[in-house]
C-alpha positions in Angstrom: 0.0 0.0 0.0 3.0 2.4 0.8 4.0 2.2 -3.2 0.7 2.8 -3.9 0.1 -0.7 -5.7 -3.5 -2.1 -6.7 -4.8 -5.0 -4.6 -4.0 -7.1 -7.8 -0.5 -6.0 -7.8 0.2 -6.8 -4.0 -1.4 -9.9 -4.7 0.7 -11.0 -7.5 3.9 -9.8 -5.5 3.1 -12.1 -2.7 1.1 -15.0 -4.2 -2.0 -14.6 -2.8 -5.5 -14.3 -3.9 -6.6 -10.5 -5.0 -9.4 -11.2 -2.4 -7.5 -12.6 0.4 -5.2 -9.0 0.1 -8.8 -7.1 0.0 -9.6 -8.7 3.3 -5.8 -7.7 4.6 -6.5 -4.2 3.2 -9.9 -3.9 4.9 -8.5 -5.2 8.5 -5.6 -2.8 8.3 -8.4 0.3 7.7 -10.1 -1.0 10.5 -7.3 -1.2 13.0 -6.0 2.1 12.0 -9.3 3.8 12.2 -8.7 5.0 8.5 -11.5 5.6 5.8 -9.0 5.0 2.6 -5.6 3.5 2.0 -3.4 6.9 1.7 -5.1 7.7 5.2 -3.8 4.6 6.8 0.1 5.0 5.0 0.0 8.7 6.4 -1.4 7.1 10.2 1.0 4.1 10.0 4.1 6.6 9.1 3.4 9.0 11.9 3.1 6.4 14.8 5.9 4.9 13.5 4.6 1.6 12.1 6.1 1.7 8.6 8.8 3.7 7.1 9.1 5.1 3.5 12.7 3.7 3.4 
């Protein structure tokens, strides 16, 4: 999500199901209390979860 790849990208990347990374996707808004997927980078970068390195 950090690159900004589609669910059928990150899929591909780690040999999963496009749904399986949707589910992933939608449990990671949850947790972070986001509403979108840049949201959740930008809330993940500032508590320190995930790093643009």
């Amino acid at each position: 999500m950090v690159k900004g790849y589609l669910n059928k990208q990150i899929a591909a990347k780690l040999g999963i199901s496009e749904q399986t990374i949707k589910n992933h996707v939608t449990s990671i808004l949850r947790k972070l209390n986001a509403n979108a997927r840049t949201e959740a980078v930008v809330i993940a970068i500032k508590q320190g979860l995930i790093s643009l390195d």
